[in-house]
Structures are given as structure tokens and as C-alpha cells.
C-alpha positions as a printed NumPy array, in Angstrom:
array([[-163.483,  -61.227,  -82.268],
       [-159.932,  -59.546,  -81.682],
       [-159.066,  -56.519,  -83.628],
       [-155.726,  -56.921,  -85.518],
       [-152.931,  -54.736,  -83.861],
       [-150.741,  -52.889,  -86.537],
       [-146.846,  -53.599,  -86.141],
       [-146.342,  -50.585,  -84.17 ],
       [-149.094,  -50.918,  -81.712],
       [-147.767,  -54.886,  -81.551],
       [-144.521,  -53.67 ,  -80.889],
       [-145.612,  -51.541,  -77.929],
       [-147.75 ,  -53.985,  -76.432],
       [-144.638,  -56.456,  -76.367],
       [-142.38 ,  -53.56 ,  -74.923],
       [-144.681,  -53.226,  -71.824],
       [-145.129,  -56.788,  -71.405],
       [-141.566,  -57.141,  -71.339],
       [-140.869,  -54.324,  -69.037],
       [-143.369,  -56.207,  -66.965],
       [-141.826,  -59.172,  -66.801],
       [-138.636,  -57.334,  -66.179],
       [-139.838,  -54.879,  -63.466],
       [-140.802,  -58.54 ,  -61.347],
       [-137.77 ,  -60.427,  -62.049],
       [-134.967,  -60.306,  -59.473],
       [-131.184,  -59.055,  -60.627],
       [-129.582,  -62.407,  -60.94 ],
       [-132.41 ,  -63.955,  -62.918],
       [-132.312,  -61.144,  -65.852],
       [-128.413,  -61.695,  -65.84 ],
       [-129.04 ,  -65.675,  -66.127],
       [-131.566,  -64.763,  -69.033],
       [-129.097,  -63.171,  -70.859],
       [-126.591,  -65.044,  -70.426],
       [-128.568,  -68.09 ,  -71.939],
       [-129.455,  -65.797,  -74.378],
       [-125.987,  -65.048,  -74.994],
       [-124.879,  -68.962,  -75.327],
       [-127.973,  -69.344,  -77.693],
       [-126.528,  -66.699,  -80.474],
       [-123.255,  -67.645,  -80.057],
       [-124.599,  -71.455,  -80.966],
       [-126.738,  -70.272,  -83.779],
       [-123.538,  -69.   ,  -85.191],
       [-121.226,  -71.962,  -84.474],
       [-123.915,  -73.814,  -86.479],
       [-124.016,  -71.485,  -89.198],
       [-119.949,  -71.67 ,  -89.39 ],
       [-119.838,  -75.374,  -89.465],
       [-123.253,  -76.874,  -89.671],
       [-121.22 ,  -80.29 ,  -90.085],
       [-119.369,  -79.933,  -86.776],
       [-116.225,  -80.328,  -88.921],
       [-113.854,  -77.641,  -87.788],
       [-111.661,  -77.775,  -84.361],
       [-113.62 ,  -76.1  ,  -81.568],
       [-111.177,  -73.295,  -81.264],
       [-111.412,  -72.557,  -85.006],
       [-115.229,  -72.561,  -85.109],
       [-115.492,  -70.728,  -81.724],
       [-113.368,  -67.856,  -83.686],
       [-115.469,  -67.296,  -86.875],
       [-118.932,  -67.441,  -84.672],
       [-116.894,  -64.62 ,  -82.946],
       [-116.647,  -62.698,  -86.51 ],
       [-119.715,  -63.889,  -87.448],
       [-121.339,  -62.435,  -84.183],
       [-119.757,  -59.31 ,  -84.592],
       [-120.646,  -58.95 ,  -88.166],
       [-123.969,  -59.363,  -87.183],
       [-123.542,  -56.5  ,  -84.241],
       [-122.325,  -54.506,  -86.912],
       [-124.846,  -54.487,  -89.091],
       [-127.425,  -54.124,  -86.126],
       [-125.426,  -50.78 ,  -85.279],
       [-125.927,  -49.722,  -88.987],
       [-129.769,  -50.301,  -88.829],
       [-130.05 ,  -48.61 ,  -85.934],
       [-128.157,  -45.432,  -86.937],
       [-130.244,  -45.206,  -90.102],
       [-133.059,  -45.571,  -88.064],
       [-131.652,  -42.655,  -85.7  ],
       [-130.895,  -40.464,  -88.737],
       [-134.5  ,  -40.818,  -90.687],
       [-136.069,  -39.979,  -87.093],
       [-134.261,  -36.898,  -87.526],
       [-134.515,  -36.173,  -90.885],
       [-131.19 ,  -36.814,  -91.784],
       [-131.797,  -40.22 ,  -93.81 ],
       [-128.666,  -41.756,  -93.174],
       [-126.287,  -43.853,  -95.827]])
């Protein structure tokens, strides 16, 4: 039977595997991964702008665009609360 992993250990078992996976993958396949990547978000967001495919393509491309740097933004945010409780600090 398996033992249960807490989320940290989980975490850091995924972080290896993925610097695994990295570590054997050639240059122009990790930039080809994250480019797809890339495309994927940006769709998820042009679907979440106009999940009825209504708008013209340049209109919808420009919200994803806000929408996909609101959602940078608030990445940044968790982050640098994360950065400031590490330290002590809390954060806002």
C-alpha cells in the first residue's frame, strides 16, 4: 500500500521529475513545449473573453491579452507575498 505524500513532499517529487524530464530534453523541444504551452493559455483566455466566439478576432485577441496579463499580475502578487512571509515580512 502507498503512503500518502503531503503537498510539500508532492510538490518536490514533481519538481525533480520535471527537472528530469528537462535535464533529457534537447533546447528546441523545451522551447516548442512552451510555446504550445503559451498558445494553450492564450486560448483558455480567448474562451473565457468570448466563450460564444462572438467578437472580431482582433478584439478578442486584445482582452485575452488583458486578461493574460491580469492573470500575470496577480501571479506576481502571490508570489511576492509568498517571498515576504518567507522572510517574515508578511506582505500586503
Amino acid at each position: 500500500m502507498p503512503v500518502a505524500l503531503t503537498p510539500t513532499q508532492r510538490m518536490l517529487a514533481n519538481q525533480a521529475a520535471a527537472y528530469e524530464r528537462w535535464a533529457h530534453t534537447p533546447q528546441a523541444e523545451r522551447e516548442a513545449s512552451a510555446r504550445r504551452g503559451q498558445a494553450g493559455l492564450l486560448a483558455r483566455f480567448e474562451r473565457e473573453v468570448d466563450p460564444d466566439d462572438t467578437l472580431p478576432p482582433a478584439e478578442r485577441a486584445r482582452q485575452a491579452n488583458r486578461l493574460r496579463k491580469a492573470h500575470m499580475a496577480k501571479l506576481a502578487k502571490a508570489s511576492s507575498q509568498a517571498r515576504a512571509a518567507r522572510k517574515g515580512g508578511g506582505g500586503p
